[in-house]
C-alpha positions in Angstrom: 39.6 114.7 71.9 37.9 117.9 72.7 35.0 117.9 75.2 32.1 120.7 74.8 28.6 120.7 76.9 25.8 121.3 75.4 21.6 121.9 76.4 19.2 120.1 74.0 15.7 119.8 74.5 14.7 116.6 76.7 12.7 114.9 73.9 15.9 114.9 71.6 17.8 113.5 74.3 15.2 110.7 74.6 15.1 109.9 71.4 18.9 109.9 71.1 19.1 107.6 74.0 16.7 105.2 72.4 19.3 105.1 69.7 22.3 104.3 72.2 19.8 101.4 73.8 19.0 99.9 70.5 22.1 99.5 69.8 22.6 101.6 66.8 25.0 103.9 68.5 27.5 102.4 71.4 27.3 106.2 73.5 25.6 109.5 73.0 28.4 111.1 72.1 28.7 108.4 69.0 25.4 110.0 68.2 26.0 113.4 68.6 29.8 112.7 66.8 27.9 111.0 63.9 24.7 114.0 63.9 27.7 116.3 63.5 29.6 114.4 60.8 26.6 114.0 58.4 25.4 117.5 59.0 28.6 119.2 57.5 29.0 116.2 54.5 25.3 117.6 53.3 26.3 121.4 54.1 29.6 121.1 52.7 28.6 122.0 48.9 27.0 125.0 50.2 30.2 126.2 52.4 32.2 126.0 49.4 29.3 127.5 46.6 29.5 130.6 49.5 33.4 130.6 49.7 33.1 130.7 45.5 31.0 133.7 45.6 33.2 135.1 48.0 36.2 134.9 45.9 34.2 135.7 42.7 33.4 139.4 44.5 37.0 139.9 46.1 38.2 139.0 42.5 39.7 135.9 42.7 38.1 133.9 41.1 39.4 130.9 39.1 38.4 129.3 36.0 38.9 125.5 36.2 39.0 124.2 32.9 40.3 120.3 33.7 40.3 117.8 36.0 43.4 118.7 37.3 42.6 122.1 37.9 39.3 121.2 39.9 41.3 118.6 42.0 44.2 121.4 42.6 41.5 123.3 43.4 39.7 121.0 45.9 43.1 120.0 47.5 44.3 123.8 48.1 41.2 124.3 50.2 
């Protein structure tokens, strides 16, 4: 596992170590792992509408017409 070090503003610290006392997380790095997980689920769609566009202008773009072609498509990526 990687280890990074960050600076956050003292309030979000707080507030993450309320988390950590309450329970809901067993470490702050459980919260920051879990902050970072659920921000690139909900930005994921995005990434890959951008990466479409991208290919569209570069012309390669692909026309998916079935499933299968949309999951080939997913799984090349």
């Amino acid at each position: 596992m990687a280890t990074i070090n960050i600076s956050i503003p003292q309030k979000l610290k707080e507030q993450a170590q309320l988390l950590v006392r309450a329970g809901v997380y067993s470490s702050f790095s459980d919260v920051v792992r879990d902050s970072l997980r659920k921000n690139i689920f909900k930005n994921k769609y995005d990434l890959l509408a951008e990466k479409a566009k991208e290919d569209y202008k570069n012309g390669r773009g692909v026309v998916l017409k079935t499933a299968k072609d949309i999951d080939d498509y997913f799984d090349s990526l």
